[in-house]
C-alpha positions as semicolon CSV with decimal commas, in nm:
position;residue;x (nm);y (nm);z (nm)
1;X;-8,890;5,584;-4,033
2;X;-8,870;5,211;-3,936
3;X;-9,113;5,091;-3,644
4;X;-8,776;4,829;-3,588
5;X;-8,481;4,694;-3,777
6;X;-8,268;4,468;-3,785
7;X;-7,875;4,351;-3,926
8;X;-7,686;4,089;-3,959
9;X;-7,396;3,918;-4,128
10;X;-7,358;3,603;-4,256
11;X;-7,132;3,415;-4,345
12;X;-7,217;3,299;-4,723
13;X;-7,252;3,440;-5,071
14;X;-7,533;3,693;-5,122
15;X;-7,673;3,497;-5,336
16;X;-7,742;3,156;-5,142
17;X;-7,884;3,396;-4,858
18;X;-8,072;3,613;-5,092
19;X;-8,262;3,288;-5,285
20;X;-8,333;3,163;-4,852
21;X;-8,491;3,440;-4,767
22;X;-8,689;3,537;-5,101
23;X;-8,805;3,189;-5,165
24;X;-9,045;3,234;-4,864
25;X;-9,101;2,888;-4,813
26;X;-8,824;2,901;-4,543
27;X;-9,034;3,173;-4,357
28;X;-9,169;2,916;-4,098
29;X;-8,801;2,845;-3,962
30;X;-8,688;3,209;-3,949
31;X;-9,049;3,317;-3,793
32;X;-9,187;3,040;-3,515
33;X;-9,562;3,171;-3,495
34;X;-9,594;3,089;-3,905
35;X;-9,706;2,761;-3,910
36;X;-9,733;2,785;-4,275
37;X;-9,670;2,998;-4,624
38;X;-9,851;2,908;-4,918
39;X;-9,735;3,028;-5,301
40;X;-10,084;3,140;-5,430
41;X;-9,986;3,248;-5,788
42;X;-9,806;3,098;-6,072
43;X;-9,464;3,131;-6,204
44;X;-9,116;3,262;-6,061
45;X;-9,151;3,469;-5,754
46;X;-9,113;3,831;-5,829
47;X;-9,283;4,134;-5,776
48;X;-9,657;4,068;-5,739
49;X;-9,586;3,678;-5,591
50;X;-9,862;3,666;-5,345
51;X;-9,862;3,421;-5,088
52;X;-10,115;3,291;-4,779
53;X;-9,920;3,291;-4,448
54;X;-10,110;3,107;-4,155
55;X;-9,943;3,193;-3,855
56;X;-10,029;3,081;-3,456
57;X;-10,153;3,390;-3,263
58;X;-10,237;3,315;-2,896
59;X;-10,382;2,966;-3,017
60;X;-10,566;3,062;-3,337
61;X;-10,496;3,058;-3,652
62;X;-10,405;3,400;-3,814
63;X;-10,454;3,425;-4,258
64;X;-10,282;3,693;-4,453
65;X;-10,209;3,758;-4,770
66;X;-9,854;3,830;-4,834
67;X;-9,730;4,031;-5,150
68;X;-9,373;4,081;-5,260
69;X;-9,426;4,454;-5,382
70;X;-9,052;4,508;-5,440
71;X;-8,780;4,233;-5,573
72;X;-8,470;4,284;-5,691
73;X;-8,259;3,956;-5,716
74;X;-7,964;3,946;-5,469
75;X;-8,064;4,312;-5,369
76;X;-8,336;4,366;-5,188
77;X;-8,708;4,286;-5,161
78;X;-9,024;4,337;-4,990
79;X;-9,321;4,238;-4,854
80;X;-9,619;4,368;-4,749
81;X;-9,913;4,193;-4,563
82;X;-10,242;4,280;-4,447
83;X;-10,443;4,069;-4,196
84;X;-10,794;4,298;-4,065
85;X;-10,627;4,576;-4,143
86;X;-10,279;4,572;-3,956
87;X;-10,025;4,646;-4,259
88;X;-9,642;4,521;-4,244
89;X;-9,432;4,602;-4,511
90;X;-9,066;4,410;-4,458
91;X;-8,807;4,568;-4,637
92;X;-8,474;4,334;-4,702
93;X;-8,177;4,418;-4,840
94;X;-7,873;4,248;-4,883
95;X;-7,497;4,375;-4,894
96;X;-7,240;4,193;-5,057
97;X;-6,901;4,223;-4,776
98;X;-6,564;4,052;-4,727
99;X;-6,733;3,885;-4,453
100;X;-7,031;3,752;-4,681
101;X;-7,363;3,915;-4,672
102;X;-7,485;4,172;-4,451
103;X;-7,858;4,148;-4,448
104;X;-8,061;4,450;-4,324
105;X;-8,476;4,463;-4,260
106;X;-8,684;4,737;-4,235
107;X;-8,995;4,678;-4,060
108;X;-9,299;4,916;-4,117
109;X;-9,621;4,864;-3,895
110;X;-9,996;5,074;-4,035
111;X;-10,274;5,052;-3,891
112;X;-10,630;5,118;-3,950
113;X;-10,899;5,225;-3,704
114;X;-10,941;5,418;-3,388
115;X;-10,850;5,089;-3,184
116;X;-10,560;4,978;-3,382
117;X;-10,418;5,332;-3,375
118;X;-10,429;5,388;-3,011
119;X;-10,236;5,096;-2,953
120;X;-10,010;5,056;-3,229
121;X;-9,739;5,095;-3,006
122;X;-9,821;4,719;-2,799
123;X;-9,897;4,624;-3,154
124;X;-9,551;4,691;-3,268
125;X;-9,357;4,545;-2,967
126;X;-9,624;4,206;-3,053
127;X;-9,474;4,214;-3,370
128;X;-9,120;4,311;-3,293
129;X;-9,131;3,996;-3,033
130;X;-9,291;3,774;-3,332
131;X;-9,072;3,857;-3,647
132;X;-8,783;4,069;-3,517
133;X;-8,521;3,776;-3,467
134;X;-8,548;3,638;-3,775
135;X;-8,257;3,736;-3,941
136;X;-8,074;3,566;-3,628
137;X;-8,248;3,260;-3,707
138;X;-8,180;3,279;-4,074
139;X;-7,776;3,347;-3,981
140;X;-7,804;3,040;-3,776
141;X;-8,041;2,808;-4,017
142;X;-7,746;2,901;-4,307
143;X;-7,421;2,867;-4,089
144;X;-7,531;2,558;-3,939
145;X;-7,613;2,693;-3,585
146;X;-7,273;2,891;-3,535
147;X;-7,298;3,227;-3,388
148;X;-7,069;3,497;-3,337
């Protein structure tokens, strides 16, 4: 089961929202504490695309590495990252509707450790507060700030 999720619709072809989201170099504007996501191997993103995400965390600078481990164009994909041992998989997938696109996320929190399990709950709820609006801010980046 899902630590949190998420849905939303938007109003555009699964496609243009699918190729947003997937390219990852929007992930800075749909999640404020990444300051920045890096492409670290070669050739069309896919399954086993790795990236480095930097991301702000109480004034430091947070690296992970980033790996789409699912990817199914205009479907769904996913992404799991691992910084010190706190795992998030993301799992996207995208709905073609009469309205547009109904996106829906999946988010998966694992952690290793005594310390990180006894408070994986306040770890979740950090993360949740982090990453858990971003498919607002993606319906908002690709309708041009119109909400429903």
């Amino acid at each position: 089961m899902a630590d949190f999720r998420s849905s939303v619709i938007i109003h555009k072809p699964v496609s243009e929202v699918f190729h947003y989201m997937a390219s990852m170099e929007n992930v800075p504007e749909l999640m404020p504490n990444v300051v920045k996501m890096e492409k670290l191997t070669e050739g069309p993103i896919g399954k086993g695309t790795k990236f480095k995400e930097s991301r702000s965390v109480r004034g430091n600078t947070v690296n992970a590495e980033i790996e789409l481990i699912e990817y199914k164009q205009d479907q769904t994909f996913a992404t799991r990252g691992n910084s010190n041992g706190l795992i998030t998989e993301y799992v996207y997938a995208f709905h073609e509707i009469e309205e547009g696109t109904q996106v829906e996320l999946d988010a998966f929190v694992k952690t290793s450790g005594l310390r990180m399990k006894l408070t994986k709950g306040f770890i979740v709820k950090m993360i949740k507060r982090e990453d858990g609006f971003q498919l607002e801010y993606l319906k908002e980046m690709l309708e041009g700030g119109k909400s429903e």
